[in-house]
Structures are given as C-alpha cells and as structure tokens.
Backbone as JSON, one array per atom type, in Angstrom:
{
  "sequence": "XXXXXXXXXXXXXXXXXXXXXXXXXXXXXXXXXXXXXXXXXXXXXXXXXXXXXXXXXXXXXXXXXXXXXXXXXXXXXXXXXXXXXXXXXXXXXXXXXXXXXXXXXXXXXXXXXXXXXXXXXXXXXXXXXXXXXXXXXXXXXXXXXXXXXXXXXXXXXXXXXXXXXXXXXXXXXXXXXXXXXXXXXXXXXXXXXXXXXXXXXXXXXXXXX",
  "N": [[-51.59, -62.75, -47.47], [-50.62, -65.64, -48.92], [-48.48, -67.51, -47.73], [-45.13, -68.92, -49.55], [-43.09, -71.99, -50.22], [-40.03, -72.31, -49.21], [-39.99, -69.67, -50.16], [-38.19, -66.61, -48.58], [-39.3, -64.62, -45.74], [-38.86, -61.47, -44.57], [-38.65, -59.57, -41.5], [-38.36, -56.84, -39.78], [-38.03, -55.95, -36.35], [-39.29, -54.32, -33.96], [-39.29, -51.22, -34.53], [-37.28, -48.4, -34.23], [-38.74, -44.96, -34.27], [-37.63, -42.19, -36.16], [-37.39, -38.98, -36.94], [-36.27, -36.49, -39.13], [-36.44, -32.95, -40.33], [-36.11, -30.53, -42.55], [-37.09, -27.07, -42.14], [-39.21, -25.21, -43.6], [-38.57, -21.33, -44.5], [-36.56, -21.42, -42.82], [-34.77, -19.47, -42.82], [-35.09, -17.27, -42.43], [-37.01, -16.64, -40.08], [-34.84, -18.32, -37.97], [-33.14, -16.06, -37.15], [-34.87, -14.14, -35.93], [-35.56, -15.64, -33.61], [-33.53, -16.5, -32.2], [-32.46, -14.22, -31.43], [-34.49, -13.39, -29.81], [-34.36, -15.08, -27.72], [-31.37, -15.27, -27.08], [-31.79, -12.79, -25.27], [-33.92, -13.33, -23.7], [-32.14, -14.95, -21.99], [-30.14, -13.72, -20.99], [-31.39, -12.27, -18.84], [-32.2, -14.2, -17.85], [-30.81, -16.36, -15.29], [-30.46, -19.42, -15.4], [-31.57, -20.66, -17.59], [-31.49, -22.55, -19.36], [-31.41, -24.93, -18.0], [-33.87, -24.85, -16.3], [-36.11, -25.83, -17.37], [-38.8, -27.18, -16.88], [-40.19, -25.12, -15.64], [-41.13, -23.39, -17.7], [-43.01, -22.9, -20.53], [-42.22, -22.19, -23.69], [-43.89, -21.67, -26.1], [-45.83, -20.71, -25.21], [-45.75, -18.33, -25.29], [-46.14, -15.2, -27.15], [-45.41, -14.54, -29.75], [-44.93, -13.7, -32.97], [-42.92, -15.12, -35.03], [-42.46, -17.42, -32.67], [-44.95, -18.43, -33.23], [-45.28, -19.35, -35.53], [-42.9, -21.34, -35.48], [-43.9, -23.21, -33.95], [-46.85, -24.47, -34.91], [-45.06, -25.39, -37.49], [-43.96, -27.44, -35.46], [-46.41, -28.93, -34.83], [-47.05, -29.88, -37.04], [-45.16, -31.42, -37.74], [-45.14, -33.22, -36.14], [-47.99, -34.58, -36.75], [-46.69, -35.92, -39.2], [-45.43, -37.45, -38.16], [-47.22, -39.22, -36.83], [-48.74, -40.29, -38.82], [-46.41, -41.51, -40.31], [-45.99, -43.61, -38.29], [-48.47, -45.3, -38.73], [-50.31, -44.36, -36.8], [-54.03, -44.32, -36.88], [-55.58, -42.22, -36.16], [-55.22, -38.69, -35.15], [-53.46, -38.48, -32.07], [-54.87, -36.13, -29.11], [-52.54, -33.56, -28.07], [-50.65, -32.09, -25.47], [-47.96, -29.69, -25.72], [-44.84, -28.79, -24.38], [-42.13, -26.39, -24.72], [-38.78, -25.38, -24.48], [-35.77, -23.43, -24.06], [-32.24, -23.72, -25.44], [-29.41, -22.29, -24.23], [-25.98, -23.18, -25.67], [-23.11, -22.57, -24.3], [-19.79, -22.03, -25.03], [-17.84, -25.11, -24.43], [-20.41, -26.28, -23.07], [-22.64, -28.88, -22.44], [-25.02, -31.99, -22.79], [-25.67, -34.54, -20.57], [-26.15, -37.48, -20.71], [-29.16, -38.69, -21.18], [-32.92, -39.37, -20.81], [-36.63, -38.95, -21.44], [-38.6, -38.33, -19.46], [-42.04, -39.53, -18.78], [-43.43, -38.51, -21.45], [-44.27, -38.51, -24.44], [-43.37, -37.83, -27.32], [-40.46, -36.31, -28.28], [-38.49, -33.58, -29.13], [-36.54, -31.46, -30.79], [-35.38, -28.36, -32.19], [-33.13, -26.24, -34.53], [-31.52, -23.67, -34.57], [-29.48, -21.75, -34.02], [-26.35, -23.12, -35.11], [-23.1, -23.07, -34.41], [-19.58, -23.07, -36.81], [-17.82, -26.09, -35.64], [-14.29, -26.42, -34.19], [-11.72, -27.65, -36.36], [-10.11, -29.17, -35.44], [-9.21, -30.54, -32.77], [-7.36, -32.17, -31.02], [-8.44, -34.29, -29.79], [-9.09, -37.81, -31.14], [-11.35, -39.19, -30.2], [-13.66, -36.68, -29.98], [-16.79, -35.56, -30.85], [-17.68, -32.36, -31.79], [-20.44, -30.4, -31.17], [-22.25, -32.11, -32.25], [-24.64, -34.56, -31.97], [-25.93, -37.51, -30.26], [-27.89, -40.63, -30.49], [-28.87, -43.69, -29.0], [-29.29, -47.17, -29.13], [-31.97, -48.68, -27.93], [-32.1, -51.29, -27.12], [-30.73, -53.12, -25.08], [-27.36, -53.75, -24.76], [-27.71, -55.23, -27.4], [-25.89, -54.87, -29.14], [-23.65, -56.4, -28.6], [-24.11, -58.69, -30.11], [-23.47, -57.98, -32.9], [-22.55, -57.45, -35.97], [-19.97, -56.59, -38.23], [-20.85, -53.21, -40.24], [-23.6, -53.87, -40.02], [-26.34, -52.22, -39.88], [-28.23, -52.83, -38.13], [-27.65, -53.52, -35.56], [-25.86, -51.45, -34.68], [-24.63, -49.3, -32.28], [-24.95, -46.83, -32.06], [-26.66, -43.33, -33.1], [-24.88, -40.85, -34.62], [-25.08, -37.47, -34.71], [-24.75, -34.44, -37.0], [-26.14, -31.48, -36.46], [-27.82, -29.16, -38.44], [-28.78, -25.71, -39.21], [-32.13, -24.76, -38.64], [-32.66, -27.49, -38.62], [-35.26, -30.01, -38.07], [-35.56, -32.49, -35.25], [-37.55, -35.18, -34.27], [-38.32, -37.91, -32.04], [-38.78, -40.73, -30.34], [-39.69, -40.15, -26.57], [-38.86, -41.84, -25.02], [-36.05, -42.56, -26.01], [-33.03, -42.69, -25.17], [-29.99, -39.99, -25.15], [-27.25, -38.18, -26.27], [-25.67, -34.45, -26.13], [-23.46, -33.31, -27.61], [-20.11, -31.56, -25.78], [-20.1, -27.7, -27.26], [-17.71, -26.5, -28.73], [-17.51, -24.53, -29.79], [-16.49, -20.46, -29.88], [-18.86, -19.36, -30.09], [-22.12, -19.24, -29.19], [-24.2, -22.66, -29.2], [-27.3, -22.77, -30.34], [-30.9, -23.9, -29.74], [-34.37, -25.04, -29.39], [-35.97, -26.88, -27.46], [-38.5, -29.92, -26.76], [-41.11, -31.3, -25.52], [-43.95, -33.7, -26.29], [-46.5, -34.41, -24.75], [-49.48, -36.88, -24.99], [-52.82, -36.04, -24.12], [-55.3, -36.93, -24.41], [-54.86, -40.15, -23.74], [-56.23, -42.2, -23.24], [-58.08, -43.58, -24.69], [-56.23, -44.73, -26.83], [-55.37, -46.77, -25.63]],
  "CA": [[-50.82, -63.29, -48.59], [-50.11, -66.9, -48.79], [-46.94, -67.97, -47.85], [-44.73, -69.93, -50.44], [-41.95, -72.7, -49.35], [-38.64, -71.92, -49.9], [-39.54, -68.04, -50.0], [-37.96, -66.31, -47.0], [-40.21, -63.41, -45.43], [-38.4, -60.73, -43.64], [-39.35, -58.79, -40.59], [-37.36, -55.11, -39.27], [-38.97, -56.15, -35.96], [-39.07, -53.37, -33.06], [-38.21, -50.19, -34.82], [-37.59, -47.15, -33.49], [-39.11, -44.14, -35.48], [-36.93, -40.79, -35.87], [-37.69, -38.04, -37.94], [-35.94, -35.28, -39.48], [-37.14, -32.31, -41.82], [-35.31, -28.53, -42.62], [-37.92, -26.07, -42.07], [-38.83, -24.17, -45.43], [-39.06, -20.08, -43.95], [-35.94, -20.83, -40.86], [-33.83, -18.51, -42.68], [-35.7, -15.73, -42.04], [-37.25, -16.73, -38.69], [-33.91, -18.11, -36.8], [-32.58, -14.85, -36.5], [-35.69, -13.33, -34.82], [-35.93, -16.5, -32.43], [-32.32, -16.37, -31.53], [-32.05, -12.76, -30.55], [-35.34, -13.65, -28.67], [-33.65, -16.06, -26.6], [-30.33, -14.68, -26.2], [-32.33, -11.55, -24.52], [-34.34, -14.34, -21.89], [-30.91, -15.77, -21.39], [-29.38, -12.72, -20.21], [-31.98, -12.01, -17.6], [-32.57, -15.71, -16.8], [-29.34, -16.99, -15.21], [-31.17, -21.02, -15.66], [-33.07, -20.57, -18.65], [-31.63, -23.72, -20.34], [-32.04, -25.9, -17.05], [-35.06, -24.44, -15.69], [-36.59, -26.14, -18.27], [-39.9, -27.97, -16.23], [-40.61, -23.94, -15.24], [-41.35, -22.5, -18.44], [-42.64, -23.22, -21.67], [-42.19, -21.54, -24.47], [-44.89, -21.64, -26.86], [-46.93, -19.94, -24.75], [-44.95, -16.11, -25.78], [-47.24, -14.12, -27.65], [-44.45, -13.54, -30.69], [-45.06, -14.17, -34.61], [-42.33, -16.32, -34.87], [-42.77, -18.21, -32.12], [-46.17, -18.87, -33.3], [-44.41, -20.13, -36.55], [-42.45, -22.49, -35.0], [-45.3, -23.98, -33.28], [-47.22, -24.19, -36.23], [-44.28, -26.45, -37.75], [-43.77, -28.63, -35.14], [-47.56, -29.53, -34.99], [-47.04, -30.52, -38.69], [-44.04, -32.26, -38.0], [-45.94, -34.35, -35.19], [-48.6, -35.09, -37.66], [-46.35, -36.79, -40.26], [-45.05, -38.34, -37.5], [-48.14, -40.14, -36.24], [-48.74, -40.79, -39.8], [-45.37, -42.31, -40.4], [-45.95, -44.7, -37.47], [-49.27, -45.81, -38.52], [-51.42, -44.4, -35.92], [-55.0, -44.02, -37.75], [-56.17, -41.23, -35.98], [-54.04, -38.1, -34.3], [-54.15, -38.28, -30.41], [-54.6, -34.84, -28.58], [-50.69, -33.37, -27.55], [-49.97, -30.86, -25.28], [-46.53, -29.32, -26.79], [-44.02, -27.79, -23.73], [-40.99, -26.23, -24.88], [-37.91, -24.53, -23.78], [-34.72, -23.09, -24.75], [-31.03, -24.3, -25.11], [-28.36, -21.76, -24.93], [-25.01, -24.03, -24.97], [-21.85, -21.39, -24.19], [-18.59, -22.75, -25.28], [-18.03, -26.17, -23.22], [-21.52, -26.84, -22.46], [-23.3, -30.09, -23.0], [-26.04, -32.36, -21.98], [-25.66, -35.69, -20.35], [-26.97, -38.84, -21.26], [-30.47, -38.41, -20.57], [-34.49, -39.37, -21.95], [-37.44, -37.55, -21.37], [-40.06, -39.36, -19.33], [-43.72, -38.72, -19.02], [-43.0, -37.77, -22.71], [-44.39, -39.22, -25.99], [-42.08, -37.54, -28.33], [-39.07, -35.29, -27.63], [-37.81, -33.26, -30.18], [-35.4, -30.21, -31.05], [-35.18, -27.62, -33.46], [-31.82, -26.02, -34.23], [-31.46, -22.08, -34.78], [-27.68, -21.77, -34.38], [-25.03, -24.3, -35.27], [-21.26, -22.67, -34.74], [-19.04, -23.73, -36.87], [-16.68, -26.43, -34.61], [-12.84, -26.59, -34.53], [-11.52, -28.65, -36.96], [-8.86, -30.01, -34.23], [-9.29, -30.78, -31.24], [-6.03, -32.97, -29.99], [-8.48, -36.21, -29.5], [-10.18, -38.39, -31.7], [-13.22, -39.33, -29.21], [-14.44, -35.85, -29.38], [-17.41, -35.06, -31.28], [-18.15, -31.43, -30.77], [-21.72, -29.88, -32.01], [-23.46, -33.62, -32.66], [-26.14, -35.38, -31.01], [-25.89, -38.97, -30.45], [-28.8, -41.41, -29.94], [-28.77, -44.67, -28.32], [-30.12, -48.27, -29.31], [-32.73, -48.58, -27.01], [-32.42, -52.49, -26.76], [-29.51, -53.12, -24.12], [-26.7, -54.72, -24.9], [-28.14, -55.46, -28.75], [-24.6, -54.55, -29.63], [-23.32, -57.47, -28.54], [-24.25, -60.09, -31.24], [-22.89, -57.43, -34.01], [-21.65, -57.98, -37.01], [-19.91, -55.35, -38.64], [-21.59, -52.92, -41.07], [-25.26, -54.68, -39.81], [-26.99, -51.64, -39.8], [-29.53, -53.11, -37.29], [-26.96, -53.48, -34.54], [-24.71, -50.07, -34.67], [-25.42, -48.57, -30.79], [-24.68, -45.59, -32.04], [-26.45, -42.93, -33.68], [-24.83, -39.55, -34.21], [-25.31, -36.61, -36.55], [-24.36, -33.43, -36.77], [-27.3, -30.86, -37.01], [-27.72, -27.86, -39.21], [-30.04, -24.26, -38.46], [-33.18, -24.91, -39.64], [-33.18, -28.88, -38.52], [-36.37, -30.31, -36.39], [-35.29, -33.63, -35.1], [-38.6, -35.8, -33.75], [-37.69, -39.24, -31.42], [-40.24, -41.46, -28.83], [-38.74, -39.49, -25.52], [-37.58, -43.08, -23.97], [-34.74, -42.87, -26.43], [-31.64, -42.01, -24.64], [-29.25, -39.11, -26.32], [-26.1, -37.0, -25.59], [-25.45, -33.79, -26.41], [-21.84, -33.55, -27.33], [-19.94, -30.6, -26.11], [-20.33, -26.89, -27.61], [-16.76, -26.0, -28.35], [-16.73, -23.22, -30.9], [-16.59, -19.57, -29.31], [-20.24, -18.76, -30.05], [-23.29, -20.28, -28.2], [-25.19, -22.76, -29.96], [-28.97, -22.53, -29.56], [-31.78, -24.35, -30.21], [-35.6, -25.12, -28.57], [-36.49, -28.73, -27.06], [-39.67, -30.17, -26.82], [-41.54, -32.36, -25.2], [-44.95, -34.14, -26.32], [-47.55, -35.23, -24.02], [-50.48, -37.37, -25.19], [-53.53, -35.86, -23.28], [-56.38, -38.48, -24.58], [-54.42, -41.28, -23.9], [-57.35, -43.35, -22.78], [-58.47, -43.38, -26.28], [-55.34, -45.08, -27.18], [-55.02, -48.04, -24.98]],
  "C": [[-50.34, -64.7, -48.22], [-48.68, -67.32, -48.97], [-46.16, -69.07, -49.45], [-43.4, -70.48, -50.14], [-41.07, -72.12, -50.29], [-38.72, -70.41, -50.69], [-39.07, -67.25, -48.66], [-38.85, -64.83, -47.23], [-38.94, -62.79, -44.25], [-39.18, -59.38, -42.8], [-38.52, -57.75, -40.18], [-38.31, -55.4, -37.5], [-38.42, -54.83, -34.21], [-38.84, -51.86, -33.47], [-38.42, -48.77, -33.91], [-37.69, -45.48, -34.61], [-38.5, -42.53, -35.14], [-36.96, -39.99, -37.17], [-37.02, -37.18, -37.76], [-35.97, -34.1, -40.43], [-36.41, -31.05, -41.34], [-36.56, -27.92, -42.7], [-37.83, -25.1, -43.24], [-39.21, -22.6, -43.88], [-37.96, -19.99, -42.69], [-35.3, -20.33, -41.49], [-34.12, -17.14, -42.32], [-36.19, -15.87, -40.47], [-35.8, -17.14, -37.67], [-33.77, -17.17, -36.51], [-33.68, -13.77, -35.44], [-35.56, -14.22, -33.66], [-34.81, -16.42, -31.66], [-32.08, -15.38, -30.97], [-33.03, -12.78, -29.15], [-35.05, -14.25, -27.51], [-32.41, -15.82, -26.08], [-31.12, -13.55, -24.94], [-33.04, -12.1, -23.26], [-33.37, -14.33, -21.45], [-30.34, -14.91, -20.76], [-29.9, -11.94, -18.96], [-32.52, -13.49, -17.03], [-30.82, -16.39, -16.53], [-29.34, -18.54, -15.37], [-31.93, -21.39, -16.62], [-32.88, -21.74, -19.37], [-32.38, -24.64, -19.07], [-32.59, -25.82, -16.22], [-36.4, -24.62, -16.72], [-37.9, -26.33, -17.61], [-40.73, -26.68, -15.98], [-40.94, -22.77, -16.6], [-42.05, -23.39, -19.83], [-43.0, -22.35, -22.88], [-42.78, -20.99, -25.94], [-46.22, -21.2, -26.05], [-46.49, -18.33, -24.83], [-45.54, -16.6, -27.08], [-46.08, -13.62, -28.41], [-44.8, -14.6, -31.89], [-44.1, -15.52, -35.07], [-42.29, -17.73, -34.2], [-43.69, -19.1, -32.4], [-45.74, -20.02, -34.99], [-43.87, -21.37, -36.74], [-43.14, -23.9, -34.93], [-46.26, -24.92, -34.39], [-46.41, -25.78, -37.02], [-44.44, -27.78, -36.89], [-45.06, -29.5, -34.8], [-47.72, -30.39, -36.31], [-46.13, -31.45, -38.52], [-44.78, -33.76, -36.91], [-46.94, -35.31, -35.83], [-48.68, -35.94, -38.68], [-45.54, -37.85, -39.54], [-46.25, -39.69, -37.11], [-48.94, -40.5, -37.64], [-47.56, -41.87, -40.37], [-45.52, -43.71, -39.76], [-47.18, -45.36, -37.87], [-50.3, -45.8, -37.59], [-52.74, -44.03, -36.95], [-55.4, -42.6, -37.34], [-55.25, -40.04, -34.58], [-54.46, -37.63, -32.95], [-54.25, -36.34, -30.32], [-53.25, -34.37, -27.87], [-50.86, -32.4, -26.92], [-48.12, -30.88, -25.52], [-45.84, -28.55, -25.2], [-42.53, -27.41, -24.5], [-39.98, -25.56, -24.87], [-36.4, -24.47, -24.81], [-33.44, -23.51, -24.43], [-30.27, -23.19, -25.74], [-27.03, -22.56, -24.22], [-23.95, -23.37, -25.34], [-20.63, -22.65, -24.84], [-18.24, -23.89, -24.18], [-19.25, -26.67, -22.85], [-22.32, -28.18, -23.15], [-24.26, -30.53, -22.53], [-25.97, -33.76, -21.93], [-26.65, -36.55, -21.09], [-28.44, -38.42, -20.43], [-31.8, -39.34, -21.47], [-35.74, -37.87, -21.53], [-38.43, -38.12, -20.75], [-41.05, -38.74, -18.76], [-43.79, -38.29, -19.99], [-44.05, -39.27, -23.29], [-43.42, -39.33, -26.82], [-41.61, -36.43, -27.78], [-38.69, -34.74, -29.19], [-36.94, -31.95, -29.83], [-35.1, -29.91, -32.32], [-34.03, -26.49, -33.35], [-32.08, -24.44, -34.72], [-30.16, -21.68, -35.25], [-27.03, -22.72, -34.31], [-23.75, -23.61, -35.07], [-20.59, -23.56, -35.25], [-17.83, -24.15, -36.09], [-15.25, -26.34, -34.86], [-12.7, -27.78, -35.38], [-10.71, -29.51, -36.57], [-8.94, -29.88, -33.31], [-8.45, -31.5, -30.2], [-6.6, -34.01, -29.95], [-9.68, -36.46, -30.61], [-11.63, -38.88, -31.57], [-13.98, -38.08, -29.26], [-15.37, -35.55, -30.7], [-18.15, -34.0, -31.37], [-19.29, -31.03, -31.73], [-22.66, -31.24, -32.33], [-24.14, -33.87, -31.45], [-26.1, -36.85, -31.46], [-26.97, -39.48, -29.35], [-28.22, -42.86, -29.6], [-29.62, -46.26, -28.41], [-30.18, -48.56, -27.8], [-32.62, -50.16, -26.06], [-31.0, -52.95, -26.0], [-28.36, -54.08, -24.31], [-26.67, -55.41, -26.12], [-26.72, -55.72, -29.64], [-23.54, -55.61, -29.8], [-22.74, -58.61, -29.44], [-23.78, -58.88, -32.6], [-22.2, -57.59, -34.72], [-21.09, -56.29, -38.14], [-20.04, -54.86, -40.01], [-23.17, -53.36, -41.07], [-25.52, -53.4, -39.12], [-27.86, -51.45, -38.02], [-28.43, -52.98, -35.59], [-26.11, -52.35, -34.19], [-25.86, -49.1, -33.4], [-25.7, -47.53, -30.76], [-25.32, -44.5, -32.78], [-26.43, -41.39, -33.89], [-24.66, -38.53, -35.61], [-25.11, -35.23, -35.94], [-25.79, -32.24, -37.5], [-27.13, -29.39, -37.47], [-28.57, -26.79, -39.13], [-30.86, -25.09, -39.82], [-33.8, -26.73, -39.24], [-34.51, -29.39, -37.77], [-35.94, -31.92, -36.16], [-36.6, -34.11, -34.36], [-38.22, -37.16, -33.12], [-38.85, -39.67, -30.32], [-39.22, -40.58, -27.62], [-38.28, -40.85, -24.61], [-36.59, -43.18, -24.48], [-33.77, -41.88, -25.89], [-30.54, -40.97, -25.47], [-28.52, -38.45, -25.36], [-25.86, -36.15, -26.61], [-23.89, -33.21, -26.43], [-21.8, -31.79, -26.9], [-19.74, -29.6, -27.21], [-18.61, -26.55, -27.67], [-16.22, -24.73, -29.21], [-16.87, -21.97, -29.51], [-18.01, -18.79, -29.06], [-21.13, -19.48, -29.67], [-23.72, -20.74, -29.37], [-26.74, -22.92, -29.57], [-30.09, -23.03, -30.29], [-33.48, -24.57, -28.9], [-35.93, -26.66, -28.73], [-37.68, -28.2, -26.56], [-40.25, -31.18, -26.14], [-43.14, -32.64, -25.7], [-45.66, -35.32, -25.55], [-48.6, -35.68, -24.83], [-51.74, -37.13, -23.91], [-55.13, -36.32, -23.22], [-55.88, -39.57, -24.45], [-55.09, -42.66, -23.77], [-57.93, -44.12, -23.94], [-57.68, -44.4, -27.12], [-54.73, -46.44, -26.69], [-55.53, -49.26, -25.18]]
}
C-alpha cells in the first residue's frame, strides 16, 4: 500500500500473544478430573512439584482424554492467531496443581517450552478481607516481558501497564509463549484450588527456523 504524506501509520510492535477460552463440556468433566487428582494427591506427597516426573496426559481416563483433545484445539487457534502458516509438531507434558490454603507459586517461566498454559477445575471462592490491600488471593499475574518498559509510562497507556492479573474461573484454559514470567498469588480460601499446567514443546523445530 502506498504510503500518503501527512497520514500517520501505526505499528503494536513486539506483541506478546495470550489466549483465553471457557471450555464448552467443563461442567461436567471438572468434577471427574478433580476427584481424579485429589486421589493422586493423597498418595503422592509432591504431586504438584514433582512436576518434570510425570505427565499427565498419558492416564488412560475419558476425561483426561477430553481435556487433551481441547488443549490441542486451543494450541491450534493459537498458532493460527499468531500467523504461523502451517502447525509445527508439539509434544504436550502436563501435570497437576493442588494449591492447599496458603500455597502459591513464585515468580517463575517455563524454559525449553513453546507455550505454557493452565486449565482451571476448581476456583474457591476467596475472602473478601484480608487486612491488606497488596493481597491478591486466587489471581495469576503476568509480567511485561520487556524490562523496565514501565519506566517511560504514561498513565492508562495500555502498552506500558507491567502488570497483568486476572482472576480465573473453572472451566478457564489460559495459553502464553512459556518465556513469559507469572505469579501465582496465594490460595487463601479453606478449600484447595486445582488446576493442570502445561507445557508445549515444538518437536520439528528445524522446520521452523
């Protein structure tokens, strides 16, 4: 397209691509997946952070297979979203999060990853008081990737806000590149909340370079 003076062209330049979709069918499946996983959890004393030692789409259960199923689809509209033309080969690992009252998960990424994701099962609802205003309990906050970006901010500029955190609901699948950084705020209701993380490998990557 031929430029024209004194039109300005704007660019979004770097973005970072995050997907989120409700699963049609998780009201009926959480509750099988969750009992499934409380029942590991109670004979695995590490089952959230013995993560690298298991993964969980390899159990031989209907649901499970369900899941699976989804998040292959969800990967799909992902690498459609981004503009890849053609969808690499993924192996999928993924494991379980049971987070007891108090439990959280540091600042972290996911490396050797493609995409990282997490799909939610149980949400408890949190206290509505907590004594401090810093505490966000039950959310997930991501992290502008570009260091320090924050800096030059102007406030309400979208593009610059370091922060971004959301509170997730049963049924959510969240999708993210796994170099983006995220915290898992503490769990502070009385009931565990529980969900299954993911990691995606690219295993044609040669293909891709």
């Amino acid at each position: 397209m031929q430029r024209v003076d004194g039109q300005a062209e704007f660019r979004r330049l770097w973005p970072t691509l995050f997907m989120s979709i409700k699963l049609p069918g998780h009201e009926a499946a959480n509750p099988v997946i969750s009992t499934l996983l409380m029942q590991a959890n109670a004979q695995q004393n590490q089952l959230t952070t013995n993560y690298l030692n298991q993964n969980l789409f390899e159990l031989n259960h209907p649901a499970i297979a369900w899941l699976q199923q989804c998040v292959m689809r969800a990967i799909a509209d992902y690498v459609s979203e981004a503009g890849i033309s053609t969808m690499p080969e993924v192996s999928v690992q993924a494991w379980a999060n049971i987070n007891a009252k108090g439990d959280y998960h540091n600042l972290h990424n996911h490396p050797h990853s493609w995409l990282s994701g997490t799909y939610y099962l149980d949400v408890p609802e949190q206290p509505s008081s907590t004594g401090r205003d810093d505490l966000n309990p039950g959310c997930i906050s991501f992290y502008d990737p570009r260091g320090a970006a924050n800096m030059t901010a102007l406030r309400n500029d979208g593009q610059f806000d370091p922060e971004y955190r959301c509170l997730p609901t049963p049924g959510e699948l969240f999708l993210w590149p796994a170099f983006l950084h995220h915290f898992v705020h503490p769990n502070l209701a009385d009931t565990p909340r529980i969900s299954i993380s993911f990691n995606v490998v690219v295993t044609n990557k040669s293909k891709f370079l």
